[in-house]
KOLVOMI-880582 format. One line per field, with one value per residue (C-alpha): residue number from 1; residue in one letter; x, y, z. Coordinates in nm, 2 decimals. Example, Ala and Ser with C-alpha at 12.3 -4.5 7.8 and 13.67 -1.06 7.14 Angstrom:
BEGIN
num = (1/2)
residu = (a/s)
X = (1.23/1.37)
Y = (-0.45/-0.11)
Z = (0.78/0.71)
END
This chain:
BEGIN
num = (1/2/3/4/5/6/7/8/9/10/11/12/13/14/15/16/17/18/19/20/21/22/23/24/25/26/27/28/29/30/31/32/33/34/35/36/37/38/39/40/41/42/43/44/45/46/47/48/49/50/51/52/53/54/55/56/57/58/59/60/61/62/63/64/65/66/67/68/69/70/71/72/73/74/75/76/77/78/79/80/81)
residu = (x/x/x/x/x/x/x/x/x/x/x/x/x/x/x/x/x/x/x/x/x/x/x/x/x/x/x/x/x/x/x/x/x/x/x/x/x/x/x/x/x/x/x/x/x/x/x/x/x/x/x/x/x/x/x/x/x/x/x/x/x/x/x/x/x/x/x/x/x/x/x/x/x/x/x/x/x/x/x/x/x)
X = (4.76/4.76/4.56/4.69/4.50/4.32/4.19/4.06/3.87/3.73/3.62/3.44/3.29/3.15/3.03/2.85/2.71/2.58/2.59/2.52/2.64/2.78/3.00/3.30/3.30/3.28/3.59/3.83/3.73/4.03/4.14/4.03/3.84/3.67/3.58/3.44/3.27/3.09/3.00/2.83/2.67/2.61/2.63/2.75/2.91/3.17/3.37/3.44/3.48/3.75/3.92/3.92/4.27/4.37/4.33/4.19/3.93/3.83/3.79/3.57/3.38/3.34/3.17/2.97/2.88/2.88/3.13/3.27/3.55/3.72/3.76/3.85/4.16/4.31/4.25/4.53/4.52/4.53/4.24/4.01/3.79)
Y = (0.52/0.15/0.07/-0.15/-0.51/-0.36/-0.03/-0.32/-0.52/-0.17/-0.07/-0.39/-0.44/-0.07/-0.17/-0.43/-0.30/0.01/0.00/-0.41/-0.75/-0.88/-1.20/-1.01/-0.75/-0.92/-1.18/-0.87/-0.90/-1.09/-0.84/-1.00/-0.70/-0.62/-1.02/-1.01/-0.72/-0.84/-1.17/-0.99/-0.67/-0.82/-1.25/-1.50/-1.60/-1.94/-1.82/-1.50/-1.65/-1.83/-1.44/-1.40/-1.50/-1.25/-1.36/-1.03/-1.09/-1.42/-1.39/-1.06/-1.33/-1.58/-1.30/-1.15/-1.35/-1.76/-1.98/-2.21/-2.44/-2.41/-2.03/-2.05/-2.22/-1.92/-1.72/-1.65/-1.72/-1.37/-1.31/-1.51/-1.42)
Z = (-2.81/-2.65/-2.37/-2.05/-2.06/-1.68/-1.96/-2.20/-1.90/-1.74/-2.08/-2.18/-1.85/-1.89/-2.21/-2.13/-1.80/-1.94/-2.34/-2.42/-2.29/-2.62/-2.65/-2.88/-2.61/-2.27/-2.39/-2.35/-1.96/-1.85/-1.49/-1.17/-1.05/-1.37/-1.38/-1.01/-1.11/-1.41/-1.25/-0.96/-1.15/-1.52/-1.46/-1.29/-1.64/-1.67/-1.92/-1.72/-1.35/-1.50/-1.49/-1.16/-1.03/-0.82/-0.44/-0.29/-0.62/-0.56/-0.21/-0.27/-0.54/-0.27/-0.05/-0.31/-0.56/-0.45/-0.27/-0.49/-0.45/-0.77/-0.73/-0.43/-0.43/-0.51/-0.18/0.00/0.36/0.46/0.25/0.46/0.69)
END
């Protein structure tokens, strides 16, 4: 059985939320909403921000995490406000 790359993410952000935050693990977070989630449950991590691409993501990171301008740039107008 394959799983979907949004399976892969929810499992390694599980994993690392509840189990252990290991480096081999938390690379296979690459979905926007399992990025945003690590970032703002686990930590605010660099290489994982960099995963959240997905406007309605980004702008919820914005909100909940920190405002940044380089992750911003990818909220959609409608996103805001």
């Amino acid at each position: 059985m394959w799983l979907e790359p949004e399976e892969v993410s929810h499992w390694a952000y599980r994993y690392c939320r509840i189990k252990e935050d290991r480096p081999e693990i938390r690379k296979l977070i690459t979905n926007s909403q399992w990025a945003h989630n690590y970032c703002k449950w686990i930590k605010d991590d660099p290489e994982i921000r960099k995963n959240i691409t997905d406007s309605y993501w980004t702008s919820k990171y914005c909100k909940d995490v920190k405002d940044r301008p380089r992750i911003s740039r990818y909220i959609e107008e409608e996103e805001c406000g």
